[in-house]
Structures are given as structure tokens and as C-alpha cells.
PDB file of N, CA, C and O in Angstrom:
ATOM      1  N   UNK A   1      -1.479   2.881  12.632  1.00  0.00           N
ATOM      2  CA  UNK A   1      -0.641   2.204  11.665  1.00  0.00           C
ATOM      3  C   UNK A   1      -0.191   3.181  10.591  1.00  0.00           C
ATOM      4  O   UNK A   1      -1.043   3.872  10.033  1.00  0.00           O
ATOM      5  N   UNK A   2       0.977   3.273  10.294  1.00  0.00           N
ATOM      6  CA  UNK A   2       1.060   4.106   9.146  1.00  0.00           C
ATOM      7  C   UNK A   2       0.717   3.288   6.932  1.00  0.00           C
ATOM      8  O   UNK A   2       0.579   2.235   6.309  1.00  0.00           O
ATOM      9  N   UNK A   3       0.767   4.742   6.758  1.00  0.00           N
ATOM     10  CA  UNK A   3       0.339   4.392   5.539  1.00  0.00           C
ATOM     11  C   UNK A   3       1.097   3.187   5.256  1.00  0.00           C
ATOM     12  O   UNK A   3       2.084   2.887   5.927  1.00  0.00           O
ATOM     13  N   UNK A   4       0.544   2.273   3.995  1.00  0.00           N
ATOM     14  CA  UNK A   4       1.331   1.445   3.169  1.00  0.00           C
ATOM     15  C   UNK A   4       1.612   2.229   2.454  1.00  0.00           C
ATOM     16  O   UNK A   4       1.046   3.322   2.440  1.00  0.00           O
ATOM     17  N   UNK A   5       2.962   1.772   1.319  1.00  0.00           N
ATOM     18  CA  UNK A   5       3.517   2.713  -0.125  1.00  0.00           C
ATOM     19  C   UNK A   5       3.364   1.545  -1.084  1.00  0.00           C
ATOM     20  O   UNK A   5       3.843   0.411  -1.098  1.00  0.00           O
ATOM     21  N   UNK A   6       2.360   2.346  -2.046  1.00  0.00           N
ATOM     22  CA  UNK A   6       2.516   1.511  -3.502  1.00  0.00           C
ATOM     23  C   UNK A   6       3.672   1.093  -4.156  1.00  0.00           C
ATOM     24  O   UNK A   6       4.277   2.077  -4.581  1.00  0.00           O
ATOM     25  N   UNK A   7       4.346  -0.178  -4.468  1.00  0.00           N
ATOM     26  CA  UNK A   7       5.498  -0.502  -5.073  1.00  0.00           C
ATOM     27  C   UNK A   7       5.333   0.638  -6.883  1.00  0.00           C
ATOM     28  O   UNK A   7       4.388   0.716  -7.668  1.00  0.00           O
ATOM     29  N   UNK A   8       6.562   1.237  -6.901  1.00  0.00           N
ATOM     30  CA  UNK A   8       6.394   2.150  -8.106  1.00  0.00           C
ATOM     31  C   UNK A   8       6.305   1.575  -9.409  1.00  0.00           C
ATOM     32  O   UNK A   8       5.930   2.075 -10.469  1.00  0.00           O
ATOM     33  N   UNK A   9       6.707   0.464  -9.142  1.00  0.00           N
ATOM     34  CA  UNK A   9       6.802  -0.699 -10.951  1.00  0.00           C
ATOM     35  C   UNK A   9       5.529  -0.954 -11.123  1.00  0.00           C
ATOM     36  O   UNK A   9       5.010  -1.013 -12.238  1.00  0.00           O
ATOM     37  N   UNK A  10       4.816  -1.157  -9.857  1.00  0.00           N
ATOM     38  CA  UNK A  10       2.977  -1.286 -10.298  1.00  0.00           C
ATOM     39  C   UNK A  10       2.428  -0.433 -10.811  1.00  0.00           C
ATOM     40  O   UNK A  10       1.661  -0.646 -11.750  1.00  0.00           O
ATOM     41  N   UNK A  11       2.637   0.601 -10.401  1.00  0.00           N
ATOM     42  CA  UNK A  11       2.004   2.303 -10.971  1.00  0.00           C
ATOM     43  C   UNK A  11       2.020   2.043 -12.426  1.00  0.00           C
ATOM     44  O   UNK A  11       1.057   1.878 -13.175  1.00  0.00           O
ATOM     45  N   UNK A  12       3.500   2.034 -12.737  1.00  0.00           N
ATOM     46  CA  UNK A  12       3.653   2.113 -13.978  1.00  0.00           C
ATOM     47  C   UNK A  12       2.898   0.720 -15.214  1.00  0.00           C
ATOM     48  O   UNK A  12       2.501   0.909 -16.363  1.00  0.00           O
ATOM     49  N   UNK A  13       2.916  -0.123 -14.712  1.00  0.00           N
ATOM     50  CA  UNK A  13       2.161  -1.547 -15.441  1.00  0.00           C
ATOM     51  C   UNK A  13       1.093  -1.925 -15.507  1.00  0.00           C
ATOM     52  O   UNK A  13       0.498  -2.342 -16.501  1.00  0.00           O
ATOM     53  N   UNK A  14       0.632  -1.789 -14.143  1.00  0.00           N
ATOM     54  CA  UNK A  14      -0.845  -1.948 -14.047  1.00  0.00           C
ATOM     55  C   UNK A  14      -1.797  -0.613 -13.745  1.00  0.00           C
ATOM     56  O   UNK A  14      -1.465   0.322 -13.017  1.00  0.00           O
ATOM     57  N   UNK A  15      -2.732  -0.704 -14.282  1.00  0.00           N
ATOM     58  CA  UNK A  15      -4.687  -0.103 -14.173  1.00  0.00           C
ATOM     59  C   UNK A  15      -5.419  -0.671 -13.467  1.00  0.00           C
ATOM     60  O   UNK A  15      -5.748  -1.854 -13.549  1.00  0.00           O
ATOM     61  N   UNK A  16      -5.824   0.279 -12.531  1.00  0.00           N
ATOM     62  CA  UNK A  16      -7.191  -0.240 -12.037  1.00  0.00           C
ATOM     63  C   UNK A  16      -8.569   0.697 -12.773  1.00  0.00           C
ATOM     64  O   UNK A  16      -8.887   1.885 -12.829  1.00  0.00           O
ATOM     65  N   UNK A  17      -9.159  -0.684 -13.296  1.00  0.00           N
ATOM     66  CA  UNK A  17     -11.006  -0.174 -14.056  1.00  0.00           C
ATOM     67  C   UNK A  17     -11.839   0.109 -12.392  1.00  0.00           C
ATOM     68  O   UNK A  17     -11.598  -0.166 -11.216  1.00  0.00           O
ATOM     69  N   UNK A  18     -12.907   0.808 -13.166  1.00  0.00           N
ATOM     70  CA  UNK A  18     -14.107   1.294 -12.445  1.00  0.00           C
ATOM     71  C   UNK A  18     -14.512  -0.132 -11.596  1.00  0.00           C
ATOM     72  O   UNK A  18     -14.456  -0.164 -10.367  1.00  0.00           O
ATOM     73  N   UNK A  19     -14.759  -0.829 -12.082  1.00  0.00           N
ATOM     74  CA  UNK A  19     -15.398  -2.179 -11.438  1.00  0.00           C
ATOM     75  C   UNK A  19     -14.359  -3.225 -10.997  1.00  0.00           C
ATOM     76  O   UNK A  19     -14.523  -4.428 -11.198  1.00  0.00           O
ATOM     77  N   UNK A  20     -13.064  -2.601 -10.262  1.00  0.00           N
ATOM     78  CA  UNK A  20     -12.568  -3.282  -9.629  1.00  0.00           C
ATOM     79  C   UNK A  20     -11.210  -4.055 -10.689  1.00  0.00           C
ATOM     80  O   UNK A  20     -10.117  -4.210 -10.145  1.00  0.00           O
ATOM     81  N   UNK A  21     -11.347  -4.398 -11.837  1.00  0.00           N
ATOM     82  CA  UNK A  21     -10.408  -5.150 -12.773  1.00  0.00           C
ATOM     83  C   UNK A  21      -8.873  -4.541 -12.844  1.00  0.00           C
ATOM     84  O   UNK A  21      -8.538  -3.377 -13.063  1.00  0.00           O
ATOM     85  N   UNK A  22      -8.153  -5.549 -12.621  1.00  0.00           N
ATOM     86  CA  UNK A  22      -6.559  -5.016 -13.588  1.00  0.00           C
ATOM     87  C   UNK A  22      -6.326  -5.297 -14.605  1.00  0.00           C
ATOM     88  O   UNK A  22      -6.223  -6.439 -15.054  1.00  0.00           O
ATOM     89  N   UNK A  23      -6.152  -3.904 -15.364  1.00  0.00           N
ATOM     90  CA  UNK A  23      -5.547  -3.952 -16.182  1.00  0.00           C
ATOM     91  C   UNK A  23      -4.468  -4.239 -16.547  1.00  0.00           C
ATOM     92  O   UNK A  23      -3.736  -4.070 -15.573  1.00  0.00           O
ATOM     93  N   UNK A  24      -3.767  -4.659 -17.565  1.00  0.00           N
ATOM     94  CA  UNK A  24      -2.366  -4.818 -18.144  1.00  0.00           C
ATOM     95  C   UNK A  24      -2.078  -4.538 -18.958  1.00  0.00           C
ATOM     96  O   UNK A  24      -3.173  -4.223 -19.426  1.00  0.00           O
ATOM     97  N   UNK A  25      -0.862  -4.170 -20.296  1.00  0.00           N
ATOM     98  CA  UNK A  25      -0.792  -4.382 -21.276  1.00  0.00           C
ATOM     99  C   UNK A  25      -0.238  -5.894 -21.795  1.00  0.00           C
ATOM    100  O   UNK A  25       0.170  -6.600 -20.873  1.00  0.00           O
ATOM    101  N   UNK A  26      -0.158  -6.567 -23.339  1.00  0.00           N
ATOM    102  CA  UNK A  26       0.257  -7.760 -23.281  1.00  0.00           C
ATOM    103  C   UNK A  26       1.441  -7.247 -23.985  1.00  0.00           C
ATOM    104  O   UNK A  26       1.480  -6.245 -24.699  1.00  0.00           O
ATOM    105  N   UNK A  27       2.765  -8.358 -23.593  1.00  0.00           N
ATOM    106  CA  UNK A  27       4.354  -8.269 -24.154  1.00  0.00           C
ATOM    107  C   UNK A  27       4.243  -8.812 -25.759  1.00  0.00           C
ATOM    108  O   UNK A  27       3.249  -9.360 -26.234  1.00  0.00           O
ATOM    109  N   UNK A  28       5.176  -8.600 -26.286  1.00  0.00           N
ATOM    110  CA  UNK A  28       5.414  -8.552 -27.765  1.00  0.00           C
ATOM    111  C   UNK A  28       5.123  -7.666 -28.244  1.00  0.00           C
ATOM    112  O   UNK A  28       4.190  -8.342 -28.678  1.00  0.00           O
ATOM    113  N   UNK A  29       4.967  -6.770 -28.631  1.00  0.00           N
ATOM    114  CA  UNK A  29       4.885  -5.661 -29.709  1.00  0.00           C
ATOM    115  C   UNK A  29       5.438  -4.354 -29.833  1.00  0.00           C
ATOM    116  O   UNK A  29       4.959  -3.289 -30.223  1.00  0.00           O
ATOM    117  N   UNK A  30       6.943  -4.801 -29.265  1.00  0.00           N
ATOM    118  CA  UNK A  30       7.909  -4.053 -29.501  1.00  0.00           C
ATOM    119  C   UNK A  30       8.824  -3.705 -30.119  1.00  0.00           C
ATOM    120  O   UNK A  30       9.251  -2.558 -29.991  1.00  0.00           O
ATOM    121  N   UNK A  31       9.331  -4.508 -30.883  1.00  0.00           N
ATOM    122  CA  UNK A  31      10.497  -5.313 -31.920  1.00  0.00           C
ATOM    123  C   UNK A  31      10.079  -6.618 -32.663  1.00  0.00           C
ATOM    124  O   UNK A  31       8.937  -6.991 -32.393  1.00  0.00           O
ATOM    125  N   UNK A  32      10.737  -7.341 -33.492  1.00  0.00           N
ATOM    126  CA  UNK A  32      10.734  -8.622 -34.263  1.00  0.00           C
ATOM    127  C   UNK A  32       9.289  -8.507 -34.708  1.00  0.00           C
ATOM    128  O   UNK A  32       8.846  -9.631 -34.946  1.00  0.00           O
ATOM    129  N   UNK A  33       8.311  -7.452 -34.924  1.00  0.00           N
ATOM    130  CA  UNK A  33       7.203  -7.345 -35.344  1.00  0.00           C
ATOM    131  C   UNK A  33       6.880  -8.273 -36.988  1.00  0.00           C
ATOM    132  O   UNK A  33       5.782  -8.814 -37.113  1.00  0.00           O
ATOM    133  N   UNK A  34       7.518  -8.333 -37.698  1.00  0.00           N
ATOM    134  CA  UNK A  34       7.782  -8.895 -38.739  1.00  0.00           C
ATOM    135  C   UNK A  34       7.630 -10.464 -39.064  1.00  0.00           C
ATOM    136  O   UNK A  34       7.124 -10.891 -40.102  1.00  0.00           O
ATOM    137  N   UNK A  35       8.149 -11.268 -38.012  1.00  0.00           N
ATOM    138  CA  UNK A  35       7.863 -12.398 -37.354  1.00  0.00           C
ATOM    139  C   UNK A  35       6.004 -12.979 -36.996  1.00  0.00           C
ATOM    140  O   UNK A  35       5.459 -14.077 -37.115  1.00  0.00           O
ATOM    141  N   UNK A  36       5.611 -11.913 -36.633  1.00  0.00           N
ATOM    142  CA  UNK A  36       4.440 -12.401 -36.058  1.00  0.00           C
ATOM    143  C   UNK A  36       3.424 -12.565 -36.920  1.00  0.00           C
ATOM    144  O   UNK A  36       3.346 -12.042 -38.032  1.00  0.00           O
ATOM    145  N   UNK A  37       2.481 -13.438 -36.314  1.00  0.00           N
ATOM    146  CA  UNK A  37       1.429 -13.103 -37.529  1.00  0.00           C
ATOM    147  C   UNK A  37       0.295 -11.727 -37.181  1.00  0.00           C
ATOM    148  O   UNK A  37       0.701 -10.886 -36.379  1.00  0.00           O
ATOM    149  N   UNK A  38      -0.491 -11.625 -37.531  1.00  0.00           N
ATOM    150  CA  UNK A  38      -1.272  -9.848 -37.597  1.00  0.00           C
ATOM    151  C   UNK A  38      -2.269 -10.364 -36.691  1.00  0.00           C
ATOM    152  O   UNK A  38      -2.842  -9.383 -36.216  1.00  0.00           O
ATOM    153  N   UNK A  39      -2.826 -11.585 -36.151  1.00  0.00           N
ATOM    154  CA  UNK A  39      -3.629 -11.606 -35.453  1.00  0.00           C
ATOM    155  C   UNK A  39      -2.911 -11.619 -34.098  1.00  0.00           C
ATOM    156  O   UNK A  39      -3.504 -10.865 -33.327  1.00  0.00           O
ATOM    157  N   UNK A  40      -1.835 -12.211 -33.524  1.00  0.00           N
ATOM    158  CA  UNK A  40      -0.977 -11.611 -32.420  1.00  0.00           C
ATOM    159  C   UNK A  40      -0.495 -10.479 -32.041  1.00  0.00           C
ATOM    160  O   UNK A  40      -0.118 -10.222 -30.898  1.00  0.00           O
ATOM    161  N   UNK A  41      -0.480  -9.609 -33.156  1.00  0.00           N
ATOM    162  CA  UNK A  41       0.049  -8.141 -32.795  1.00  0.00           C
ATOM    163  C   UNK A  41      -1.060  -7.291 -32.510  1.00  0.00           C
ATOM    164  O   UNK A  41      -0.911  -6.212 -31.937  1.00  0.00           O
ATOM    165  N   UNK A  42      -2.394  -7.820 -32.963  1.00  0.00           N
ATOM    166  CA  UNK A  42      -3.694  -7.299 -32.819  1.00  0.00           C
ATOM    167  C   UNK A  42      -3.871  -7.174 -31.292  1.00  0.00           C
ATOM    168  O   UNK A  42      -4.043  -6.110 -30.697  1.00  0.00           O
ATOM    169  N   UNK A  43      -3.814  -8.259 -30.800  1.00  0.00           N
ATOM    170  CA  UNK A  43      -4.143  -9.077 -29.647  1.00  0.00           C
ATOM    171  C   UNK A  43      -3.001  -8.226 -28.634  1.00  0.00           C
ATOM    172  O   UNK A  43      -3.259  -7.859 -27.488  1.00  0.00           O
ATOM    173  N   UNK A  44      -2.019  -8.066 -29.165  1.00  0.00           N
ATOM    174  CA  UNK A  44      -0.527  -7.442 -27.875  1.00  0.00           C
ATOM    175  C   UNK A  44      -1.222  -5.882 -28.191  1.00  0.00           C
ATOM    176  O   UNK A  44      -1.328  -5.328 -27.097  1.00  0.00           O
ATOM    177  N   UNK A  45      -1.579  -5.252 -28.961  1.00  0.00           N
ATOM    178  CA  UNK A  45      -1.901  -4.427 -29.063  1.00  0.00           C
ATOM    179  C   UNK A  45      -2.866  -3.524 -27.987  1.00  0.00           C
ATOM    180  O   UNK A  45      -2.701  -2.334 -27.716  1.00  0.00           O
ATOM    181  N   UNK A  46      -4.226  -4.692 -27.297  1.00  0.00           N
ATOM    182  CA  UNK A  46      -5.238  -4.207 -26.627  1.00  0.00           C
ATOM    183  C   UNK A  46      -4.495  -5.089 -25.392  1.00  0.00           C
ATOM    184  O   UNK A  46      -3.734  -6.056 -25.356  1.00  0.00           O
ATOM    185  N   UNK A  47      -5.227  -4.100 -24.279  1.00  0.00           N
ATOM    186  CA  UNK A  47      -4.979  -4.679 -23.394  1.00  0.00           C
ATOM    187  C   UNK A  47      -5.232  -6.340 -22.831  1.00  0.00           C
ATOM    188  O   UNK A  47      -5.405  -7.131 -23.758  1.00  0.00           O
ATOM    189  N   UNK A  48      -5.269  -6.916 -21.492  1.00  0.00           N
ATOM    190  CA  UNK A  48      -5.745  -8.002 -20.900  1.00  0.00           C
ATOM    191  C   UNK A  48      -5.780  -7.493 -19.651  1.00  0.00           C
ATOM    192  O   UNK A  48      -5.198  -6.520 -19.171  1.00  0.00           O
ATOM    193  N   UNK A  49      -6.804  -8.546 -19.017  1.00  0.00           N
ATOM    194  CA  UNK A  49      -7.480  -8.226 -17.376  1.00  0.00           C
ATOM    195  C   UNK A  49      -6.318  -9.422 -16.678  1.00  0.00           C
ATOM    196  O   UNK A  49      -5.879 -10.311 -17.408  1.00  0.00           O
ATOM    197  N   UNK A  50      -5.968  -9.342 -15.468  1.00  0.00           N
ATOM    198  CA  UNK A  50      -5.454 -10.141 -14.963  1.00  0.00           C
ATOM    199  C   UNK A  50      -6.461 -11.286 -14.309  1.00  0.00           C
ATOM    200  O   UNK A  50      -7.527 -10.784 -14.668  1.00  0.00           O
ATOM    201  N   UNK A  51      -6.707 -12.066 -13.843  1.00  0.00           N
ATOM    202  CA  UNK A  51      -7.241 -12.933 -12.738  1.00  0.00           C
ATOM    203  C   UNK A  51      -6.791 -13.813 -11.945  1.00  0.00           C
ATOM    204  O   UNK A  51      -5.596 -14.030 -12.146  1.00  0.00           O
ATOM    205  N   UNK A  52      -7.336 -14.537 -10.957  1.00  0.00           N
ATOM    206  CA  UNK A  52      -6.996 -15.284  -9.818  1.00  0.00           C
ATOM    207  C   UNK A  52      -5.873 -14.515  -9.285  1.00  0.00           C
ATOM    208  O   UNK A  52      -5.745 -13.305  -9.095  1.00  0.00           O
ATOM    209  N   UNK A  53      -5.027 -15.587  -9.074  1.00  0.00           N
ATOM    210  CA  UNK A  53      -3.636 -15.353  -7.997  1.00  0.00           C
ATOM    211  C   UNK A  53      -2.821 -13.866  -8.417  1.00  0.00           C
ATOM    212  O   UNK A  53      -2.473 -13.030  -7.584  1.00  0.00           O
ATOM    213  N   UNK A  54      -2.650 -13.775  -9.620  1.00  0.00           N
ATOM    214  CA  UNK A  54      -1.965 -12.793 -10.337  1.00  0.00           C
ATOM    215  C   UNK A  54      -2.696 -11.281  -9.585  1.00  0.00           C
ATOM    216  O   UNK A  54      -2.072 -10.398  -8.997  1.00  0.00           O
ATOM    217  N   UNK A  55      -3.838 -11.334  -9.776  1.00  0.00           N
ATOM    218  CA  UNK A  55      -4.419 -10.062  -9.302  1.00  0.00           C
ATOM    219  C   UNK A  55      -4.410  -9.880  -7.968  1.00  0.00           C
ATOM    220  O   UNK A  55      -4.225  -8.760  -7.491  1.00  0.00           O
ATOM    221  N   UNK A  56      -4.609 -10.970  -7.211  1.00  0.00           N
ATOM    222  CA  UNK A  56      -4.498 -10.853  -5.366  1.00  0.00           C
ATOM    223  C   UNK A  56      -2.929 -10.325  -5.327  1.00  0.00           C
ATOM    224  O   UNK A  56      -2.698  -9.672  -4.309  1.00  0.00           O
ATOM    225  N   UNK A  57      -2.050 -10.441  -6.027  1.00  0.00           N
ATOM    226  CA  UNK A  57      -0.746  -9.719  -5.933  1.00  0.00           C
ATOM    227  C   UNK A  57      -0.556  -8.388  -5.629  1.00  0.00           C
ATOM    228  O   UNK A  57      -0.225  -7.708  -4.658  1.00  0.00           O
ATOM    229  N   UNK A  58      -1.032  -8.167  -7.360  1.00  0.00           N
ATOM    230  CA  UNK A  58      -1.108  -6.302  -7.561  1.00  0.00           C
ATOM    231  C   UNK A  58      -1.935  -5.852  -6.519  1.00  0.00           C
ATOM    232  O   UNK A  58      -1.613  -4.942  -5.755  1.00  0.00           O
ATOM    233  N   UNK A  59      -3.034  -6.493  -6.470  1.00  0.00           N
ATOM    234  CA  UNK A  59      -4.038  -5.690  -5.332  1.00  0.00           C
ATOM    235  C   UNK A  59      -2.931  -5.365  -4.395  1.00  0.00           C
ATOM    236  O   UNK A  59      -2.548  -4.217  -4.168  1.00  0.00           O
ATOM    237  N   UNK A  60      -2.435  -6.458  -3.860  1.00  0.00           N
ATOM    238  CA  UNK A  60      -1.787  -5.967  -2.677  1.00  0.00           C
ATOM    239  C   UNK A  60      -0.469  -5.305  -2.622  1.00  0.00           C
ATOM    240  O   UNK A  60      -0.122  -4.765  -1.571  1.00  0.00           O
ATOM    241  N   UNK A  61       0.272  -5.299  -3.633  1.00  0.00           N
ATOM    242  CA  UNK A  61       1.196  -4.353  -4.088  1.00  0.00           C
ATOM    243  C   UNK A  61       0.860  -2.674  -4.335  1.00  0.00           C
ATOM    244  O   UNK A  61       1.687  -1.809  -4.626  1.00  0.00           O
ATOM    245  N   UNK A  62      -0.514  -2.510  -4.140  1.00  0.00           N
ATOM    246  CA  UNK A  62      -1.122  -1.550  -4.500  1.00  0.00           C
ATOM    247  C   UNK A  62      -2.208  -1.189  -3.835  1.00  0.00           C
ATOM    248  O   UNK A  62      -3.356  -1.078  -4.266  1.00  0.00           O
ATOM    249  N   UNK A  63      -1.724  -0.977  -2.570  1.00  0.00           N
ATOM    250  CA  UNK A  63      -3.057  -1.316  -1.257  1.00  0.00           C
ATOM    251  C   UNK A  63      -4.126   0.096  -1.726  1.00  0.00           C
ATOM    252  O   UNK A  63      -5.345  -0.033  -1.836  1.00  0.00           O
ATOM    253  N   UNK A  64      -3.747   0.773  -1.847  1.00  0.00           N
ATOM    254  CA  UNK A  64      -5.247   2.144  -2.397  1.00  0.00           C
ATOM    255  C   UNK A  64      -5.044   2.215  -3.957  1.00  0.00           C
ATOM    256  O   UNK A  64      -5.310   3.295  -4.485  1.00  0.00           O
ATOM    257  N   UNK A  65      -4.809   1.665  -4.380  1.00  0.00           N
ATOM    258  CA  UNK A  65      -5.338   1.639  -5.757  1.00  0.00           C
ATOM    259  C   UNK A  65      -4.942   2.746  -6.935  1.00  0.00           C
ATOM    260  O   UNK A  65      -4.019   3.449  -6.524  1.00  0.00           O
ATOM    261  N   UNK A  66      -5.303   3.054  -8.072  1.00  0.00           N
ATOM    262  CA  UNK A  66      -4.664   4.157  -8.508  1.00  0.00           C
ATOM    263  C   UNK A  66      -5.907   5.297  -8.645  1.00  0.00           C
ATOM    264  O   UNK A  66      -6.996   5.243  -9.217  1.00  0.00           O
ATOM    265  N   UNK A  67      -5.184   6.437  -7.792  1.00  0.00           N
ATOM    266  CA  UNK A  67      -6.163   7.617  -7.547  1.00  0.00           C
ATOM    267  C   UNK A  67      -5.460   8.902  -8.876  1.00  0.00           C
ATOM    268  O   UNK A  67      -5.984  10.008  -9.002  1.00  0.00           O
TER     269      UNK A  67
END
């Protein structure tokens, strides 16, 4: 069988952690910063893990993972 190819928009968006998790970053904190309150920009600031359905995606958009 030949190789699969990682879709390139995944590379760029998502992390894979040591113990298997995806990473993400969260949207908003690019513009209209002014608007928000400081505990949302805190929050867009650090990352988030994906789960369920969302992650069986990337996984598979991303059959070897990021080396």
C-alpha cells in the first residue's frame, strides 16, 4: 500500500502531545480585542485539547502524526 499524505492545513493547526492529545489553538484573539472581556482573551490565549468526534478526524487526517 503506499504511504498516506498528511492534509497540510492539519500540520499547520493542530499538535500532537506525548500522550496521544490534540492540540489546538482557540479563535478570537486576533482583532476586536477591546470588546472582550480579559477572562476570554486569557482563555483564547492557551491552548484547548480536542475530543470525541473532532479528534477521530485529525487523527485521521494525520495518519503518522507529527514527527
Amino acid at each position: 500500500m503506499p504511504k498516506l499524505k498528511t492534509k497540510s492545513a492539519f500540520k499547520l493547526r493542530f499538535r500532537l502531545s506525548a500522550n496521544g492529545k490534540v492540540k489546538t489553538s482557540r479563535a478570537g484573539h486576533n482583532h476586536f480585542m477591546r470588546r472582550k472581556s480579559s477572562r476570554s482573551l486569557t482563555e483564547a490565549v492557551h491552548g484547548q485539547y480536542l475530543e470525541g468526534s473532532d479528534k477521530k478526524i485529525v487523527e485521521r487526517l494525520m495518519p503518522y502524526g507529527m514527527k
